[in-house]
N, C-alpha and C positions, 0 to 999 in steps of 0.2 A: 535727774529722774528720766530723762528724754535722752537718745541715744548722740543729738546734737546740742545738748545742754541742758538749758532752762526753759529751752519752747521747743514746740513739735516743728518739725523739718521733716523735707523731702527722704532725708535718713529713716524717720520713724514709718511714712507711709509707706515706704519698699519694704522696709521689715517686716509693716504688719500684715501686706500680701504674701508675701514668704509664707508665714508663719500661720495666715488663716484654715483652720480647721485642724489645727493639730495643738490640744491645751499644753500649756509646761505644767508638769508638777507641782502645786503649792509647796508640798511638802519640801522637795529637795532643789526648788526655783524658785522662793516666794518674792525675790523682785522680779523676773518674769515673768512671772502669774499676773502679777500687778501689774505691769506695761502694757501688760495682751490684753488684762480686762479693761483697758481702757482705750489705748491705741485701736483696739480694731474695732471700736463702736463705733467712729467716725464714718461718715459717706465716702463714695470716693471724689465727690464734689466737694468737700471740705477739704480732703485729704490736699486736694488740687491748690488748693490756696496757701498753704505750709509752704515757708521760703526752702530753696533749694539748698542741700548737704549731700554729701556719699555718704552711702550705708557701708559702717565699716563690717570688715570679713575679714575673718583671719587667714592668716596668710597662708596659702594654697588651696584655699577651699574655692568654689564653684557655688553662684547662684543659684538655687531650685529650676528656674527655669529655662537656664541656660545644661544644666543636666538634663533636663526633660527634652530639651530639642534635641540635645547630642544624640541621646538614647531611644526616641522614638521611633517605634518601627509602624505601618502600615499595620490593620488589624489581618489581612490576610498574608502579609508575613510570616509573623510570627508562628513560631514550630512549638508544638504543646509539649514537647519533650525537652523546651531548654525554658522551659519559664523562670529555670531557677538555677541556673545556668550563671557562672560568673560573668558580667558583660565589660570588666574591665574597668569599671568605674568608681571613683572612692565616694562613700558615701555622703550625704550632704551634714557640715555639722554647720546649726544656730549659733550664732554669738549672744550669748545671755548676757 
């Protein structure tokens, strides 16, 4: 049920910061659903106490937050004419 077995690990709490604020689909996720509806109700003081795992990722993909550094630009950077603009980057995919 848990991403590191039969208990919550250091694995479940990076995922379910990943994943806060964005639901999976019951419909076409429903063990996903399930994991998130419960993984992310913990504190992060709880979460803190989960013995340590690596959160697995498939292979090539890129952490959330580690996309987000790469690609961050300054607010007064940014040119209104490339908002949409390709920046080169593959996008992020969840391991369900």
């Amino acid at each position: 049920m848990w991403l590191g077995g039969d208990k919550l690990t250091q694995a479940d709490a990076e995922a379910a910061k990943m994943i806060k604020g964005h639901s999976p689909n019951p419909d076409t996720h429903p063990s996903l659903f399930f994991w998130c509806s419960i993984a992310t109700k913990f504190t992060p003081e709880v979460m803190a106490q989960w013995p340590a795992a690596e959160c697995p990722m498939p292979k090539g993909a890129s952490k959330p937050k580690e996309v987000a550094a790469a690609t961050a630009k300054k607010d007064d950077d940014i040119d209104e004419d490339e908002l949409f603009a390709d920046d080169g980057t593959e996008p992020v995919k969840l391991v369900a």
